[in-house]
Z-matrix of the N, CA and C atoms (Angstrom, degrees):
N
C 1 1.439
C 2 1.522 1 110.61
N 3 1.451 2 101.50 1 -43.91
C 4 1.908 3 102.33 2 173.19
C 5 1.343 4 119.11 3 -42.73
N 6 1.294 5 106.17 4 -56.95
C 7 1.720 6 121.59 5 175.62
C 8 1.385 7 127.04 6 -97.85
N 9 1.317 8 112.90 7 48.03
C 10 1.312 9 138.08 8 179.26
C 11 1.844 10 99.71 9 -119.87
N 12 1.368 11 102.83 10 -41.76
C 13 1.559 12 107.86 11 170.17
C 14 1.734 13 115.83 12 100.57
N 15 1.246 14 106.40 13 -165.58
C 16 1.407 15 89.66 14 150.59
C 17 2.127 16 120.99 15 76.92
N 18 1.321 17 106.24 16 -156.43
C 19 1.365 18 124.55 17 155.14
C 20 1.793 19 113.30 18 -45.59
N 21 1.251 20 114.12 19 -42.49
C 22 1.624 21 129.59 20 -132.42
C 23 1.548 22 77.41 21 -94.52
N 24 1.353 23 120.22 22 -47.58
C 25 1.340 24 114.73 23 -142.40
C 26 1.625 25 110.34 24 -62.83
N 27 1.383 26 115.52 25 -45.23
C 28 1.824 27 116.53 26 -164.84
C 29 2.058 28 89.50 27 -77.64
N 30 1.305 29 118.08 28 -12.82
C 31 1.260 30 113.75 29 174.08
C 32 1.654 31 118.03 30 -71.48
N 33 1.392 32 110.61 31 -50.64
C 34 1.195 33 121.49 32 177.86
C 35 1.269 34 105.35 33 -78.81
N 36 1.634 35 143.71 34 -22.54
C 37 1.600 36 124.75 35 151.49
C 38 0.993 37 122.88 36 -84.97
N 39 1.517 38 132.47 37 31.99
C 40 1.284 39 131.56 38 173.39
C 41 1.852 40 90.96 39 -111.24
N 42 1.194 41 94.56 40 -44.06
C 43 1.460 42 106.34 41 -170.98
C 44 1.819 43 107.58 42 -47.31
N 45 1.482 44 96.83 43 -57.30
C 46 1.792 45 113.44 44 -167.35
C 47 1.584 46 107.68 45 -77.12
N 48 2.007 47 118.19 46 -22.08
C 49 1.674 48 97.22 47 159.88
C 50 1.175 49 107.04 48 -74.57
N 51 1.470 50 140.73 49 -16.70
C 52 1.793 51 117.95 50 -158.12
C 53 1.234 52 95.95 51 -98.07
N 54 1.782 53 118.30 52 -5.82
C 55 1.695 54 110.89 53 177.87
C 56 1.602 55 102.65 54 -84.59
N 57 1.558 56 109.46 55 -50.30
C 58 1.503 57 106.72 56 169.38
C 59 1.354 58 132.95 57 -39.93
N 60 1.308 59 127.48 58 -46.77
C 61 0.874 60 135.15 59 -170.08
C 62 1.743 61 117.81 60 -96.99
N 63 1.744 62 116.89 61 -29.46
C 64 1.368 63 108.95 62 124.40
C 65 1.175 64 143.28 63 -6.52
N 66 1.462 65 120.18 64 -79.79
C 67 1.352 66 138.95 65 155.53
C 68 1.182 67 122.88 66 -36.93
N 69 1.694 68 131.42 67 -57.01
C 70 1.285 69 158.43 68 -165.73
C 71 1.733 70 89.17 69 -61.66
N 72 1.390 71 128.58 70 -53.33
C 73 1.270 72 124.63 71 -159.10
C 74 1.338 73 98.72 72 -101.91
N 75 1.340 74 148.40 73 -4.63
C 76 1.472 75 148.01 74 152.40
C 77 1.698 76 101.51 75 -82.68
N 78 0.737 77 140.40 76 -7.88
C 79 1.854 78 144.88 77 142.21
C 80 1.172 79 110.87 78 -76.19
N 81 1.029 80 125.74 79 -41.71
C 82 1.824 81 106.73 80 175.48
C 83 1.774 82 121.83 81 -103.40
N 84 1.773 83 106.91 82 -1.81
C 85 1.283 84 125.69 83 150.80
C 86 1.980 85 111.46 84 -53.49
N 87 1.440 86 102.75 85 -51.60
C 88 1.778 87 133.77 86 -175.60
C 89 1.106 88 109.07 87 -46.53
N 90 1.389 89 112.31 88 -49.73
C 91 1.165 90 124.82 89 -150.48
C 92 2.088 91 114.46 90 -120.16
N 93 1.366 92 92.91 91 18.13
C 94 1.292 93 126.04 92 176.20
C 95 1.621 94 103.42 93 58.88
N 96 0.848 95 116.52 94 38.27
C 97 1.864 96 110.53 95 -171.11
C 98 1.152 97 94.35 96 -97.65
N 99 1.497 98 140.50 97 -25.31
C 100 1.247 99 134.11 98 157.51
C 101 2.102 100 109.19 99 -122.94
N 102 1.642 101 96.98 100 172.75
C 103 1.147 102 110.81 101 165.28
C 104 1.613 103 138.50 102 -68.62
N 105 1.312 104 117.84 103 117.63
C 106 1.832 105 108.90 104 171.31
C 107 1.500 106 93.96 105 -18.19
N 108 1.103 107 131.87 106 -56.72
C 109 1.308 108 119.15 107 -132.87
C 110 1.493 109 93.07 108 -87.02
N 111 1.243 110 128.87 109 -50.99
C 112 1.640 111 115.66 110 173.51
C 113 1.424 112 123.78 111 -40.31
N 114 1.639 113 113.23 112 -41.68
C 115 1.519 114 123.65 113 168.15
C 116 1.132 115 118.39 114 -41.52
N 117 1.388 116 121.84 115 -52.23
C 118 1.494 117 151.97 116 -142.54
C 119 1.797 118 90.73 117 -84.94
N 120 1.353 119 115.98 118 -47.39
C 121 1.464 120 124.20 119 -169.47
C 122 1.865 121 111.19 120 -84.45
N 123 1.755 122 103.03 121 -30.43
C 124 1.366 123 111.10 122 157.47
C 125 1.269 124 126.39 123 -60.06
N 126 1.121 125 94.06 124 -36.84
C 127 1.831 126 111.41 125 -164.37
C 128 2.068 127 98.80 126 -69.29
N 129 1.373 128 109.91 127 -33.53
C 130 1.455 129 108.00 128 -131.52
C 131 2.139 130 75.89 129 -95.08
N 132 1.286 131 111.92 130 -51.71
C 133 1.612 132 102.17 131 154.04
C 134 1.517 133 144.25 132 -63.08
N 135 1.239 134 117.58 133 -27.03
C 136 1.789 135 113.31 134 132.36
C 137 1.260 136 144.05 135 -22.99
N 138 1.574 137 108.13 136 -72.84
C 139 1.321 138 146.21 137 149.99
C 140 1.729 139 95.18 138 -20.59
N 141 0.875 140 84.23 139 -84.15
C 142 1.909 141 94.30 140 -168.91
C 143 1.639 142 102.94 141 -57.43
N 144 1.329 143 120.37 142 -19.41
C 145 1.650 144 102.92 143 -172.38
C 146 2.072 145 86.22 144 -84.91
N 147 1.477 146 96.65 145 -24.80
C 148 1.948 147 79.09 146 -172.24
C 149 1.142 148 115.29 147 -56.43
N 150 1.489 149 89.34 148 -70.21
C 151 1.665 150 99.49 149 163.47
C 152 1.694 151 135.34 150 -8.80
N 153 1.175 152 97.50 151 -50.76
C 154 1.251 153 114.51 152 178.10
C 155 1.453 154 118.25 153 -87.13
N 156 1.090 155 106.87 154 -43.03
C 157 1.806 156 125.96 155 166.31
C 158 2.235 157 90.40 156 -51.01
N 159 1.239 158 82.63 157 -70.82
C 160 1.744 159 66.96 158 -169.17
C 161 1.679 160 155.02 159 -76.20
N 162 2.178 161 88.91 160 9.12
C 163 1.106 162 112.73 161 166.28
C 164 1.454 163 112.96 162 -83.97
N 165 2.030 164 125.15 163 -38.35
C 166 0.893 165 112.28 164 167.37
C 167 1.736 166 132.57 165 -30.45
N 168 1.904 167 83.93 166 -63.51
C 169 1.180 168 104.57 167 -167.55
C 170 2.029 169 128.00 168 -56.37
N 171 1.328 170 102.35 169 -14.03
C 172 1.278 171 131.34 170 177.49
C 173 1.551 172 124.13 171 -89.83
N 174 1.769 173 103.99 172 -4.07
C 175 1.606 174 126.90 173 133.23
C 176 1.014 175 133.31 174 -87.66
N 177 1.461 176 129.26 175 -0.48
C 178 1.324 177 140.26 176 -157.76
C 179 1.536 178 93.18 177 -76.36
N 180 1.693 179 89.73 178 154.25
C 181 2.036 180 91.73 179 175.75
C 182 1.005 181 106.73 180 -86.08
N 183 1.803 182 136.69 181 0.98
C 184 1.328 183 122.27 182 -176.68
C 185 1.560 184 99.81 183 -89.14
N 186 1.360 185 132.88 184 121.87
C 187 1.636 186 137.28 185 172.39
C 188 1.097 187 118.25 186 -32.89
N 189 1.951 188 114.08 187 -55.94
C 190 1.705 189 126.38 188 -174.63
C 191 1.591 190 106.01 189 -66.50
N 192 1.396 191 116.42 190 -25.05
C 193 1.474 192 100.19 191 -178.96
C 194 1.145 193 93.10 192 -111.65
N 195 1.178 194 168.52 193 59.37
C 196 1.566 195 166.47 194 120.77
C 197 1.785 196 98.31 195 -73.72
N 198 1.782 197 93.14 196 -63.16
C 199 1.360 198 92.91 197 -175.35
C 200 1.566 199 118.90 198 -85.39
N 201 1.254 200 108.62 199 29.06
C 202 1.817 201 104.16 200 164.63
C 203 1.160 202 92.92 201 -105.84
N 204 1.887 203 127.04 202 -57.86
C 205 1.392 204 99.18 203 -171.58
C 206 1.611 205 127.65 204 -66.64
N 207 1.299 206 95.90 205 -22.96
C 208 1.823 207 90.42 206 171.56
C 209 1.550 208 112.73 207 -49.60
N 210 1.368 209 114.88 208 -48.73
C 211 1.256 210 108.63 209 -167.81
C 212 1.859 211 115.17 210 -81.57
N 213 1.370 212 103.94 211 -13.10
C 214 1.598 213 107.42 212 161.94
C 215 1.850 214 95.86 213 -66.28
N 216 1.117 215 106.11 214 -93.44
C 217 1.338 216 114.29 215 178.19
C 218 1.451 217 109.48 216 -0.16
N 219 1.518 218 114.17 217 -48.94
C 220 1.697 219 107.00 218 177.38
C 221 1.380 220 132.84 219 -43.20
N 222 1.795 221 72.71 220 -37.33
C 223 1.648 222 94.34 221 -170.63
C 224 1.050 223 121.06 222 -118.89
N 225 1.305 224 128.36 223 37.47
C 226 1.273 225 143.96 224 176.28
C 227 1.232 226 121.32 225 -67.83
N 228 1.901 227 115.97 226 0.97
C 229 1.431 228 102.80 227 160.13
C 230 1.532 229 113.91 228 -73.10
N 231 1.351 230 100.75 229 -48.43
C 232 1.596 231 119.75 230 -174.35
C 233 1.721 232 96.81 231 -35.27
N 234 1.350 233 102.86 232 -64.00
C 235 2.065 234 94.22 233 -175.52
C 236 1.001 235 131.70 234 -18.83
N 237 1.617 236 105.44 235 -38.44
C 238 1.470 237 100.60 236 -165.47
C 239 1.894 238 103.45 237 -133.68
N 240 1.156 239 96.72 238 37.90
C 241 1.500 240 87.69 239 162.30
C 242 1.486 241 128.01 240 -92.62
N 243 1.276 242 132.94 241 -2.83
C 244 1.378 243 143.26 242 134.02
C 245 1.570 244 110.78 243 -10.29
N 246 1.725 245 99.87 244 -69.83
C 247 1.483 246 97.50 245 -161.69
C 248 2.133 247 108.12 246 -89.79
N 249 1.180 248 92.12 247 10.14
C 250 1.449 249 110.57 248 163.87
C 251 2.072 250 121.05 249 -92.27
N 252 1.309 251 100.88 250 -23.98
C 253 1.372 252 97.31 251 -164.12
C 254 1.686 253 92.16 252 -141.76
N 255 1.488 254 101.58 253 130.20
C 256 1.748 255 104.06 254 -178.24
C 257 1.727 256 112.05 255 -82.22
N 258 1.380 257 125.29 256 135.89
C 259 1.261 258 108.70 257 -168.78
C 260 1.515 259 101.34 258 117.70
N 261 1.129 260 117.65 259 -39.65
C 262 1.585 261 115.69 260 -165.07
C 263 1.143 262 99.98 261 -96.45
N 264 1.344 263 139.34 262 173.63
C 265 1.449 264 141.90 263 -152.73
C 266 1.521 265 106.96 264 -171.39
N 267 1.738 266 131.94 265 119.47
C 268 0.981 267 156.06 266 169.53
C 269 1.242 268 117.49 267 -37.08
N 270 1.956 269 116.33 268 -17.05
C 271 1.520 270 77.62 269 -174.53
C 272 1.644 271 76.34 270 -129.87
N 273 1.776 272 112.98 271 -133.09
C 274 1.290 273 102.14 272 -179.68
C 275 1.533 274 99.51 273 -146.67
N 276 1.282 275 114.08 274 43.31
C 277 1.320 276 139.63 275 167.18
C 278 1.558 277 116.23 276 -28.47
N 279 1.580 278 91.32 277 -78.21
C 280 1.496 279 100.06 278 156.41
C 281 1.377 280 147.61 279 -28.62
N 282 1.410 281 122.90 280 -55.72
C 283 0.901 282 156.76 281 -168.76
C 284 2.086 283 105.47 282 -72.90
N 285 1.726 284 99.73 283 -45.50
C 286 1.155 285 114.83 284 -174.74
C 287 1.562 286 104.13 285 -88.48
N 288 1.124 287 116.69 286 -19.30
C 289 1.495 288 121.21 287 167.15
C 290 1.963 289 117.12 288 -64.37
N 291 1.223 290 94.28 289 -52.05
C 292 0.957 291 132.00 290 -166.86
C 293 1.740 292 96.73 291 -48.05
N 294 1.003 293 96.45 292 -64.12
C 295 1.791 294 119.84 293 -178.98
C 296 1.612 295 122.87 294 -68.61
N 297 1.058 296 97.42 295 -36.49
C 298 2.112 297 121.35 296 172.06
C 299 1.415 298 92.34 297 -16.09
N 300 1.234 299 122.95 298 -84.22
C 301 1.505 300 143.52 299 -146.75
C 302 1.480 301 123.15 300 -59.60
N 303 1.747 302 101.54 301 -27.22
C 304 1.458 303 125.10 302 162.51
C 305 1.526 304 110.31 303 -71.43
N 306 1.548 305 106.72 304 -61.01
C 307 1.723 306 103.52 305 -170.97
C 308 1.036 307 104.05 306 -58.54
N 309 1.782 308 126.14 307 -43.38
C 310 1.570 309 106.60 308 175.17
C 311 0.961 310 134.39 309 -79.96
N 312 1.502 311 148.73 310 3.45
C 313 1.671 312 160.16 311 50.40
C 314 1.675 313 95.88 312 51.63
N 315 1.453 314 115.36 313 -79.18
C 316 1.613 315 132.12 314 -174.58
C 317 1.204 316 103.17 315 -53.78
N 318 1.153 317 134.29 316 -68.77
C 319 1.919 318 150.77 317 -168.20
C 320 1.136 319 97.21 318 -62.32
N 321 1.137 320 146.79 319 -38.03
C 322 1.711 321 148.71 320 -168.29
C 323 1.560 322 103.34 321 -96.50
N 324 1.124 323 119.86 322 -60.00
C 325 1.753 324 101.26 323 178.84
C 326 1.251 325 105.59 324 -106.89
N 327 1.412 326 115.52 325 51.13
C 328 1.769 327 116.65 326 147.48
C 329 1.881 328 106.90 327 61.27
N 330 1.213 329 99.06 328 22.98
C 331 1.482 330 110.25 329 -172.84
C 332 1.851 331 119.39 330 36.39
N 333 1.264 332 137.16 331 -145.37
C 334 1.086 333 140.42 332 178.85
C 335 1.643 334 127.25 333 -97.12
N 336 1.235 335 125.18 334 142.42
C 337 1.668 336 113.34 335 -177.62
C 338 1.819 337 102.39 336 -100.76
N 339 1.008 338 121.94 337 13.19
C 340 1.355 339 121.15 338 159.72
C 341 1.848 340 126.27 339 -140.68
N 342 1.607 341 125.08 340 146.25
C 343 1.463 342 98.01 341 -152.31
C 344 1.847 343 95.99 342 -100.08
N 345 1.197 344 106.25 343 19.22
C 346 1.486 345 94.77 344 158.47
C 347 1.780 346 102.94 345 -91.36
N 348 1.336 347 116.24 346 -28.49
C 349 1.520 348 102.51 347 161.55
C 350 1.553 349 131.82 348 -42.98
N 351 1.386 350 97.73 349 -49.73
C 352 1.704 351 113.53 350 -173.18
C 353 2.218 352 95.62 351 -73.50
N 354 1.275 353 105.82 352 -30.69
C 355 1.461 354 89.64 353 172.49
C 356 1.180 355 122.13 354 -87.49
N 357 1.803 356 136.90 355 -1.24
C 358 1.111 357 148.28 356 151.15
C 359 1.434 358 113.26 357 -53.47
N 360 1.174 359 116.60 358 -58.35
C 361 1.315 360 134.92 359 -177.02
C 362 1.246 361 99.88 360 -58.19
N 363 1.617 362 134.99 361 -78.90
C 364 1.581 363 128.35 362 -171.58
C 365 1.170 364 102.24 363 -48.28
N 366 1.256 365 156.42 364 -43.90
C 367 1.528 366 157.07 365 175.03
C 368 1.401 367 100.04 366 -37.35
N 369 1.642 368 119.53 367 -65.86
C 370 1.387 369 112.26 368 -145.68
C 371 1.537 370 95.45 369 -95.39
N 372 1.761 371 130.19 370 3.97
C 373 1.328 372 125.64 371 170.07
C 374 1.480 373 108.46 372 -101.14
N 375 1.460 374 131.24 373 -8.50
C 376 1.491 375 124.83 374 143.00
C 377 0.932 376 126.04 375 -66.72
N 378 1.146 377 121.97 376 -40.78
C 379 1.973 378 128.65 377 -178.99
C 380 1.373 379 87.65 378 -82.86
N 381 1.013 380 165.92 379 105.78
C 382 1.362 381 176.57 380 109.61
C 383 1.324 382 86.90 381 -136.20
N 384 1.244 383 126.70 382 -82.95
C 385 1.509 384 136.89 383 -143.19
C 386 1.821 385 92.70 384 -66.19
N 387 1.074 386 108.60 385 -49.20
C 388 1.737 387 96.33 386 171.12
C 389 0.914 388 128.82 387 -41.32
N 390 1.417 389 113.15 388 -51.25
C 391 1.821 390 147.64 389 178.95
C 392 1.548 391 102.04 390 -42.85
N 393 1.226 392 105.40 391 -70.80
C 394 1.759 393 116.65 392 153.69
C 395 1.132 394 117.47 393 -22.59
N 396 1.100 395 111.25 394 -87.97
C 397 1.654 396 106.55 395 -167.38
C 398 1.720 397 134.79 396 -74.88
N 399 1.698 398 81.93 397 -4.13
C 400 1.556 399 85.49 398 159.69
C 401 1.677 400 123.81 399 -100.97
N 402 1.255 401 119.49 400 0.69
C 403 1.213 402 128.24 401 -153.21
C 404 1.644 403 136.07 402 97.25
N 405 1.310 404 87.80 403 -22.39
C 406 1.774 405 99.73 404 -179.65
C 407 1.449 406 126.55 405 -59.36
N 408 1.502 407 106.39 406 134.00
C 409 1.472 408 98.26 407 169.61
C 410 1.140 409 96.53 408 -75.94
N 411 2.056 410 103.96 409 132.66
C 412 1.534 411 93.57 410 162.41
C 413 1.393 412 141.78 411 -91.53
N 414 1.316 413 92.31 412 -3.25
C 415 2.104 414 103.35 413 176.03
C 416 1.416 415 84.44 414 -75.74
N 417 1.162 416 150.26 415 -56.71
C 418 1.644 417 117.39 416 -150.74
C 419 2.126 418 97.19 417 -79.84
N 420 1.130 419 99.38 418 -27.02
C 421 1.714 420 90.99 419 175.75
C 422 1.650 421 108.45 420 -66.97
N 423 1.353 422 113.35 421 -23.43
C 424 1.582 423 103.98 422 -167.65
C 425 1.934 424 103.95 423 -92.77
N 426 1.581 425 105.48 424 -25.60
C 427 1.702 426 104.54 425 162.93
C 428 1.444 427 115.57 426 -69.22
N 429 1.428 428 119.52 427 -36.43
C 430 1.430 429 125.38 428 -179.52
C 431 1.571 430 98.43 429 -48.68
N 432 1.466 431 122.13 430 -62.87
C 433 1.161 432 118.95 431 -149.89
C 434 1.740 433 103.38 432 -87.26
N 435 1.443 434 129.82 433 -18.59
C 436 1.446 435 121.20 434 163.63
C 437 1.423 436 103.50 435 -69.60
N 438 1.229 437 126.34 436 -66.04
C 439 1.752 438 112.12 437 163.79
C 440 1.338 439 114.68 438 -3.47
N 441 1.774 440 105.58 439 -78.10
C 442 1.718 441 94.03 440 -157.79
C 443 1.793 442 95.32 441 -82.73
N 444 1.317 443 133.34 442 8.29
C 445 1.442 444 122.54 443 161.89
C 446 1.736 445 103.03 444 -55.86
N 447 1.459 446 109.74 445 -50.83
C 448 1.502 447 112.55 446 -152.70
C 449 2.172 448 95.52 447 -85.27
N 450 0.964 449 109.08 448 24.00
C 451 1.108 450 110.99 449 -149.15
C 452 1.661 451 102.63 450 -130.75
N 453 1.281 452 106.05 451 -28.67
C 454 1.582 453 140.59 452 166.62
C 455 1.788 454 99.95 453 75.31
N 456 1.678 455 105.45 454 48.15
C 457 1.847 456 106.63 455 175.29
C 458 1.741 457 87.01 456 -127.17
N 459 1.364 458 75.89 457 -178.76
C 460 1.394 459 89.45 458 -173.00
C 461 1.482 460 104.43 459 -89.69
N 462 1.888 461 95.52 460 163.30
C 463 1.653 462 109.64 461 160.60
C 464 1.522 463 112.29 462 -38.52
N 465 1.904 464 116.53 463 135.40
C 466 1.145 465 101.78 464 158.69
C 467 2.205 466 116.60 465 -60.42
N 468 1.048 467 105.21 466 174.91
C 469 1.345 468 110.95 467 178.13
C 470 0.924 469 112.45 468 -77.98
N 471 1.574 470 122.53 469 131.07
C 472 1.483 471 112.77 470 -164.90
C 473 1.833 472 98.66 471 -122.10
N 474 1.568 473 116.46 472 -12.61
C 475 1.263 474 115.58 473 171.96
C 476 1.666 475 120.46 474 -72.50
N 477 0.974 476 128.36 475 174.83
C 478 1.483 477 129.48 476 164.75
C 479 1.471 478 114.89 477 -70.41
N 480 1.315 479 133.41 478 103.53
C 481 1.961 480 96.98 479 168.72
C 482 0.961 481 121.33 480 -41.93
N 483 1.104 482 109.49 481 -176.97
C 484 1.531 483 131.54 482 -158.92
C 485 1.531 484 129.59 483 66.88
């Protein structure tokens, strides 16, 4: 919205300090440098500047930012369940970390010329990345499970029970 110009722009920097600084005080909430309860009182005037940031913005004469904040606005519970649920996290850091190693995997060998290729590939860069984060080696989980392919059993289990 910043660099769209225009209408969009004082919308989308009103929008990105109350997310920054959002964030900024759920990091030093995290990290005990302040109190839940200061967060909680940050959070609850934030909240309301988004809110408000994204009803403006959902009059705006530019179309692409009318219809992003409308559709934030939809979902404006989702925004803020981070500072509702411990464990969950504000931005999507993770997630984009998480993935790095594939897109640059993709960008470097020109990705695949067929899309059962590209769905081979996301298969065997989640089961890695699972493998990871649970501890697993994943070459012996990824022979285990061609084994019992040729073998006609199933994948060992690669989720946690429960």
């Amino acid at each position: 919205m910043v660099d769209r110009g225009g209408a969009s722009e004082p919308i989308g920097t009103r929008l990105l300090q109350s997310g920054r600084e959002m964030i900024h005080h759920w990091n030093r909430c995290k990290r005990n440098v302040t109190k839940r309860q200061t967060f909680d009182t940050h959070l609850r005037r934030l909240k309301g500047e988004i809110l408000d940031g994204l009803l403006e913005g959902s009059m705006c004469n530019d179309p692409k930012t009318a219809e992003t904040c409308r559709r934030l606005g939809n979902a404006c519970a989702s925004l803020f369940v981070f500072a509702a649920h411990d464990g969950v996290s504000p931005t999507n850091n993770i997630a984009e970390q998480t993935i790095r190693k594939a897109v640059i995997f993709r960008k470097l060998s020109f990705s695949t010329e067929e899309q059962t290729g590209s769905r081979n590939l996301s298969v065997i860069f989640s089961t890695v990345e699972t493998c990871r984060r649970q501890g697993l080696a994943a070459f012996d989980y990824i022979r285990e499970a061609v084994k019992n392919l040729f073998a006609g059993k199933t994948a060992p289990r690669l989720l946690p029970a429960g």
